[in-house]
Structures are given as C-alpha cells and as structure tokens.
C-alpha positions as CSV (number, residue, x, y, z in Angstrom):
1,X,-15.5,-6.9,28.9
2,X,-13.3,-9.3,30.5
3,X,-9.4,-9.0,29.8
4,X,-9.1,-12.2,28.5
5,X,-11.6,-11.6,25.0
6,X,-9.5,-8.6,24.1
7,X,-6.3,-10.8,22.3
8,X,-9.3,-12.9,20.9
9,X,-10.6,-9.7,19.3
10,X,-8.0,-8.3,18.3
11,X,-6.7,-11.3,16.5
12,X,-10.1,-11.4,15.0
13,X,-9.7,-7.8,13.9
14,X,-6.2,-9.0,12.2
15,X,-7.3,-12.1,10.3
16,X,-10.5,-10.3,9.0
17,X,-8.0,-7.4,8.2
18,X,-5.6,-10.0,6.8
19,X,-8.2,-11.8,4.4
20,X,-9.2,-8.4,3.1
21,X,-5.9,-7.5,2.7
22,X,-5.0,-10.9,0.3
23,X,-7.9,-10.1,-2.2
24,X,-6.9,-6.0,-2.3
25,X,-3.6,-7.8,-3.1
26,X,-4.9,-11.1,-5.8
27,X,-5.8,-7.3,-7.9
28,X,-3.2,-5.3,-7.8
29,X,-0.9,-8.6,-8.2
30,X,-2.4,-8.5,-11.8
31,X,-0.8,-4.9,-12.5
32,X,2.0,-4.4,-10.7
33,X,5.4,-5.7,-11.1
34,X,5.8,-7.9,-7.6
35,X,9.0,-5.7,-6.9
36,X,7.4,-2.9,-6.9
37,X,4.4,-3.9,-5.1
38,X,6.2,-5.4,-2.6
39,X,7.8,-2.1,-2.5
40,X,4.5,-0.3,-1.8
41,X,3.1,-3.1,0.6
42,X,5.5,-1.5,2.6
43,X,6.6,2.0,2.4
44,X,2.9,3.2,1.8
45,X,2.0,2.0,5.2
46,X,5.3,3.2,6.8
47,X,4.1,6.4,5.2
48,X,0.7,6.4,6.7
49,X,1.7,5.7,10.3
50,X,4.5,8.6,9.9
51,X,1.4,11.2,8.9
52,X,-0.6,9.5,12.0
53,X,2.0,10.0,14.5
54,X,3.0,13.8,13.6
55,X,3.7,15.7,16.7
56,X,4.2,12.6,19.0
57,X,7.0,11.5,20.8
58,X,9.2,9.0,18.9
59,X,10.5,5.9,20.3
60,X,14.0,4.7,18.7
61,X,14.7,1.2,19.4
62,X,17.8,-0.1,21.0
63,X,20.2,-2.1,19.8
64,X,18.6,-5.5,20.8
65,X,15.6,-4.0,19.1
66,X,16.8,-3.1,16.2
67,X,18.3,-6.2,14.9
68,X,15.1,-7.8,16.1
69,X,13.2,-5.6,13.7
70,X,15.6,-6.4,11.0
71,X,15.0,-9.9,11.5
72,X,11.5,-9.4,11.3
73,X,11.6,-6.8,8.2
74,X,13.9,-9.6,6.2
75,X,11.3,-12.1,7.0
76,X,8.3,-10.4,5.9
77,X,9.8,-9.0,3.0
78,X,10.7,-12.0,1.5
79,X,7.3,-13.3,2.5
80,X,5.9,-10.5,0.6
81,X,7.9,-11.4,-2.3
82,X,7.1,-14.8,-2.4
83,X,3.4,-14.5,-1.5
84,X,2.6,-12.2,-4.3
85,X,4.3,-14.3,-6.7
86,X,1.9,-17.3,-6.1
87,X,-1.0,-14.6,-6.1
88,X,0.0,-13.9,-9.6
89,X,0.1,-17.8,-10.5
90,X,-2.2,-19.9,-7.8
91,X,-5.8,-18.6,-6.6
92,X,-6.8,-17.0,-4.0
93,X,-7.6,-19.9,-1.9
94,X,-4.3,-21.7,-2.5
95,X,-2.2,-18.8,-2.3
96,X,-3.5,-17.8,1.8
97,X,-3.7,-21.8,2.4
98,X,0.4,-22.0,1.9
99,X,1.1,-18.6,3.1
100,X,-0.8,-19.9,6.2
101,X,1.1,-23.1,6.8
102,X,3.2,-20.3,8.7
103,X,1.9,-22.0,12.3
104,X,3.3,-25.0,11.4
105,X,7.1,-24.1,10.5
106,X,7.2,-22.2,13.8
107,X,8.3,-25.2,15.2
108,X,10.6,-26.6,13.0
109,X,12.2,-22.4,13.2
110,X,12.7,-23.3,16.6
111,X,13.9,-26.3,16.5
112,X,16.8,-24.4,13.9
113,X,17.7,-21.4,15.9
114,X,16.9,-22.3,19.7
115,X,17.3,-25.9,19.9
116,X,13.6,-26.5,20.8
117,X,13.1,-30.3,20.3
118,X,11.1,-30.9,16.9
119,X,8.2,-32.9,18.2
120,X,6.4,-36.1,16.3
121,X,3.2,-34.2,15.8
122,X,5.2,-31.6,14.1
123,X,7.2,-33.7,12.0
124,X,4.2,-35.9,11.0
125,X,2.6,-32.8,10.1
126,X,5.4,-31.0,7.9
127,X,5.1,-34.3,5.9
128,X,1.2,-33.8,5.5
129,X,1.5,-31.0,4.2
130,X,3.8,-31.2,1.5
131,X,1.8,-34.7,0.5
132,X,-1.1,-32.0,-0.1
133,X,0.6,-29.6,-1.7
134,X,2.2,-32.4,-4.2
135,X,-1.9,-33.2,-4.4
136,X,-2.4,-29.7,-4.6
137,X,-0.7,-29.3,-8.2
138,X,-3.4,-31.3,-9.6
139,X,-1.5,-33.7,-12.1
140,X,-0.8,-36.3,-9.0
141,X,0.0,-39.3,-12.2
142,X,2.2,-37.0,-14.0
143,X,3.7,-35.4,-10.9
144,X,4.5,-31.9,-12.4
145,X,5.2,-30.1,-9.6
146,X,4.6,-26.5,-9.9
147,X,7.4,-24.1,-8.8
148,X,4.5,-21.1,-7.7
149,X,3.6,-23.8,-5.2
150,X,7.2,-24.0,-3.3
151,X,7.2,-20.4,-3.8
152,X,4.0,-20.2,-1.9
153,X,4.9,-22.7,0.9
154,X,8.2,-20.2,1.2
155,X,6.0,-17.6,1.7
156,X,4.6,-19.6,4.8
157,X,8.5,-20.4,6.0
158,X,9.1,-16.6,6.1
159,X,5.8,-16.1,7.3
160,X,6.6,-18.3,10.3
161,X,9.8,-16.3,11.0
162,X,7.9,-12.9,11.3
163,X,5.7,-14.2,13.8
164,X,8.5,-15.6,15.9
165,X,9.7,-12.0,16.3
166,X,6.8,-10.7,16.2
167,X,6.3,-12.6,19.5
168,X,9.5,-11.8,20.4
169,X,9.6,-7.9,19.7
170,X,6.5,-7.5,20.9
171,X,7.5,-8.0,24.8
172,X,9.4,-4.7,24.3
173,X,9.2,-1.4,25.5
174,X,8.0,-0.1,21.9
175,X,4.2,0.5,21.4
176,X,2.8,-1.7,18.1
177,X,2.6,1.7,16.2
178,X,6.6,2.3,16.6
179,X,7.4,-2.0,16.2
180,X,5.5,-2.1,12.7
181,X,6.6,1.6,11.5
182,X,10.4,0.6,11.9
183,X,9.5,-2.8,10.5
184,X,8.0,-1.7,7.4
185,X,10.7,1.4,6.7
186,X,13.6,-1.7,7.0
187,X,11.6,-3.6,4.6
188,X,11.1,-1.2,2.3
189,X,14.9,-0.9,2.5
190,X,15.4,-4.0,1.6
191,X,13.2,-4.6,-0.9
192,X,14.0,-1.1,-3.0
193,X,17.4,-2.7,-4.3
194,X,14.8,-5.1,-6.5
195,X,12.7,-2.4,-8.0
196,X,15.9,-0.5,-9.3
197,X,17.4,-4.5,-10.5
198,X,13.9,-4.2,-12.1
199,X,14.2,-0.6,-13.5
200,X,17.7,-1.1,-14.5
201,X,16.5,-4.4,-16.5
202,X,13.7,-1.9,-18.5
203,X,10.9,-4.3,-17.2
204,X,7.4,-3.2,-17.4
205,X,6.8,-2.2,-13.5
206,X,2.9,-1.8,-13.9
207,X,0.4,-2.8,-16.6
208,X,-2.9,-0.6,-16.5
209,X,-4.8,-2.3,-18.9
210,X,-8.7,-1.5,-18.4
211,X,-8.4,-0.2,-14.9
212,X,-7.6,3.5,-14.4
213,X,-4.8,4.4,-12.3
214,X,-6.6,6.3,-9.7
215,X,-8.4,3.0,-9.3
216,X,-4.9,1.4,-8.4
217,X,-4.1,4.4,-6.1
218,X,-7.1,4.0,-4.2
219,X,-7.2,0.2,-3.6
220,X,-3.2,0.7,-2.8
221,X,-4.2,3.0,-0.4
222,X,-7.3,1.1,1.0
223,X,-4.5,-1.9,1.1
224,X,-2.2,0.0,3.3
225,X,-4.6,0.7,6.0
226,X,-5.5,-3.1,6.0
227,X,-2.1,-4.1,5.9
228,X,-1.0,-1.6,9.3
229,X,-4.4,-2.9,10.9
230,X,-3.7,-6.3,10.8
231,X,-0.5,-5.9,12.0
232,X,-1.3,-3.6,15.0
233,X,-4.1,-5.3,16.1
234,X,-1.9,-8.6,15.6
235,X,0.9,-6.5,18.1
236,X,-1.8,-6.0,21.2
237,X,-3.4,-9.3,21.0
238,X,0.4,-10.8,20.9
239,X,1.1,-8.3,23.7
240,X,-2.0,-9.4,26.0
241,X,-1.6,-13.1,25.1
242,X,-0.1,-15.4,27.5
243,X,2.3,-16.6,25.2
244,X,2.3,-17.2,21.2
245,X,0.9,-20.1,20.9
246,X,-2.4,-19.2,22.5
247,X,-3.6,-17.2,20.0
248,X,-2.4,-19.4,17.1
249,X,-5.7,-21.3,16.5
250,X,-7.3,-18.2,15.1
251,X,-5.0,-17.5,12.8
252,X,-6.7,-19.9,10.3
253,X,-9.5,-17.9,10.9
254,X,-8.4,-16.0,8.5
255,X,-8.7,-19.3,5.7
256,X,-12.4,-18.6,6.6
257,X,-12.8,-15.2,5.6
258,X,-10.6,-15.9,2.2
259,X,-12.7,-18.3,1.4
260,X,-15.7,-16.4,1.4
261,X,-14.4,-14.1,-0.7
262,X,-13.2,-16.5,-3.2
263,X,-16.9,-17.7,-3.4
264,X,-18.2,-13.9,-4.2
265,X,-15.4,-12.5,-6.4
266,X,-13.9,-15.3,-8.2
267,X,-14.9,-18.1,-10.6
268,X,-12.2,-21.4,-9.5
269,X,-12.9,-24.9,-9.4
270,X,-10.8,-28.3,-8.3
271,X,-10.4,-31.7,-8.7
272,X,-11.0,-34.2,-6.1
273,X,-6.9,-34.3,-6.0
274,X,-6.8,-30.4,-5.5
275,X,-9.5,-30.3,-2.9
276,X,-7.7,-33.5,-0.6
277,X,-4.3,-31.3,-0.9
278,X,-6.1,-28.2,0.3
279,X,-7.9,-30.1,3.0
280,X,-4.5,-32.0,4.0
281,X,-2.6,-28.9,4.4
282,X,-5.4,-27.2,6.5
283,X,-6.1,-30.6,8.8
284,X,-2.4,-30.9,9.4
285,X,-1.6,-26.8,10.6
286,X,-5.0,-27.4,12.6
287,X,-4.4,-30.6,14.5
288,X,-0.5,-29.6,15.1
289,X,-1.6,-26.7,17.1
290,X,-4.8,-27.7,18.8
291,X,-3.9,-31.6,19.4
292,X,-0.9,-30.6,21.6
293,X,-2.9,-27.5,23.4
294,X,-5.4,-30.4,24.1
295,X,-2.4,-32.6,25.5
296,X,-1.4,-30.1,28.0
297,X,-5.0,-29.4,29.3
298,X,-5.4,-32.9,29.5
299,X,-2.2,-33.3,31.6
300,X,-3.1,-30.6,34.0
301,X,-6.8,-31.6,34.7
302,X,-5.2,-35.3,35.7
303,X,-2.2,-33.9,37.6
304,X,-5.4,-31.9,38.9
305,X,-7.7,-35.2,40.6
C-alpha cells in the first residue's frame, strides 16, 4: 500500500471513530450529569490504555512536553464540557456541525498566539458561520439566540486548540499511546474539581430512568475505546502527514457519518432557516480549507510551465 494512503486511513478510522463516538455520547448525555461525564470521557480511557500498556516501558514527557500536553488537556476538556452541553440541548446534527467548525478557528488561534496573518478567506468565513448559526436557531424574525448554540461553537474554539497541539505534540519523541494517555490523566485532573463543585452542590450526578445501569457501563465502556481510537489513529495520520493542514479536509468526514446516524436513530426535522444555517456553516469550514489548498496547487503548476 503506498505510504501516502496510510494518514488518509487512519484519519478515516478517526472520523468514523469520532461520529460513533458523538451518538455513544447524544445517550449517555441524557443520564449523566455533564461533569461527571466529562469526567469519565476521560479517565475511563486513561484507564484502558494504563491496563493495555502493563509491562511496557513508560515514556515520561519532558518539560516542553508536558506543558504541551497541558495545553492540549485544557483544550479538550473544556471542549468536552461544552460539547456535551449542546448534546443535551441541540441534536445530533447540530451539536458535531459546531463542534466541527474546529478547522476553521485554527486560523484565527494562530493568528492570536503566533502572529500568523488572519487571511480574507478566513475572515469571510468566521462571519459565515456565525450568519448560520444565527439561522441556525430557527426564530431568524425574533432573533432569540440560543445560548447551547455559543456553547456549541465554543466547543469548536477549544476543539481548534487541541488540534493545534495535537499537531504540535505529535512531532515528538512520545508514541500516540503515551501523547493521549497523559492527555486524558491531565484532563481528568482538571475536570474532577467540577464533579466535587457538583457533589458538594447535592446535584443529581446520573438519572437512570428506564435504562439499567449496566447498560450505561457498557456503552461508557464501548465509548472509551471509541474515544482512544479516534484519537490514536488521529496521532499517526498527524504523525505521517506532511503537515496539518493536509489532512484537514477529512475531518468533515466525520459530518457524513453523523449524519447517517441521525437518519437511523433519531426523529429531527428543520426549517428552511435551520437547514441554510447548517448548510452555511459546513460550505464555509469546507471552502476555507480546500479553496486555499487549491490556490497553492494552482500557484505551483504555473510557477511549473
């Protein structure tokens, strides 16, 4: 198989992981507190790679790598946070779409923290997307903005962070196992001081109702595996890529697999507005990271003749 297919697969692997991973998540988003979900996101994966690596040789990162990892565990965690909130309030379909607007605030990140210039495609394109996400709260006349939207476009912000180090980490001497079982064991730090705000406060941390706890154990379990495959696979194709952005068109691969599974498993309609926000937001992340790859191919086949 030739070299270059193995990043393409293994981001394949991820977003198919990742879609999976969002509708395990729309169910247990119903009955568990998000603190303490976002709690398990992480340390029940941490927990699984620590069983898996038993015996083996651990790798501690350095200092440089550390506070890399930090970075990347603050960013996901509040991702996390913010990502199961809008699962608990949006769909399914609106909740990946603004988590995936990720690609486009990569820019703007970098723009922020490395003084990369912001350019006009990008800045056109921020603007799209929060026109359709306006469009996307359905009362357009009215404009009554909903607040599990912004929440959900956060969750895209931090999303956008993580995958800067990601990138970033990912150049290092650590192995994907070792950068994604540090990251999740700072998250989980993190992200425990909420579930004992929420204990403290005597708030309901889970809500059974019909479903029997083992079924919640399992699909938290069957979650966790999802979760650390999408995120190792994500780590070699990262790791055999050229550079970030030449894997970034298939992440909204994974808008196609979510939306297959909102057709099987769920029962949600929109208006004309809704549907013209959803299909802003996904034409503007597309078209700001294919019309400038398309620029620079362009600009080499001239420079070329």
């Amino acid at each position: 198989m030739p070299n270059q297919l193995y990043p393409i697969l293994f981001m394949l692997s991820s977003t198919f992981s990742l879609s999976l991973t969002g509708l395990f998540s729309k169910f247990l988003s119903q009955h568990l507190d998000t603190s303490l979900f976002s709690f398990l996101r992480f340390s029940v994966p941490a927990l699984f790679i620590m069983i898996l690596l038993v015996g083996q040789k651990w790798t501690l990162p350095n200092k440089q790598e550390a506070v890399a990892i930090w970075g990347r565990a603050l960013c996901i965690a509040v991702c996390q946070v913010c990502f199961i909130y809008s699962l608990q309030h949006l769909s399914l379909v609106e909740s990946v779409v603004l988590f995936s607007t990720g690609p486009l605030f990569i820019p703007l990140l970098e723009k922020l923290i490395f003084s990369v210039a912001l350019s006009r495609i990008n800045l056109v394109g921020l603007i799209v997307t929060f026109a359709g996400v306006v469009m996307l709260a359905g009362d357009v006349s009215g404009i009554e903005f909903r607040p599990e939207l912004l929440i959900g476009l956060v969750a895209g912000l931090f999303n956008a962070g993580s995958q800067l180090s990601l990138y970033r980490i990912s150049q290092s001497k650590l192995s994907a196992w070792a950068i994604n079982f540090w990251t999740f064991l700072f998250a989980t730090v993190l992200i425990a001081p909420l579930v004992a705000i929420s204990a403290a406060q005597q708030q309901a941390l889970y809500d059974l109702g019909d479903v029997s706890m083992w079924v919640l154990i399992a699909t938290m379990a069957v979650l966790a595996i999802l979760i650390i495959n999408t995120q190792v696979f994500r780590s070699k194709a990262y790791k055999l890529a050229e550079s970030g952005s030449q894997l970034a068109p298939l992440i909204f691969t994974n808008l196609i697999f979510t939306a297959m599974w909102q057709l099987m498993f769920f029962d949600e309609s929109y208006n004309p507005f809704q549907m013209l926000g959803l299909a802003l937001i996904i034409g503007a992340n597309v078209c700001c990271v294919i019309i400038p790859k398309w620029r620079k191919s362009r600009t080499m086949r001239l420079a070329k003749q």
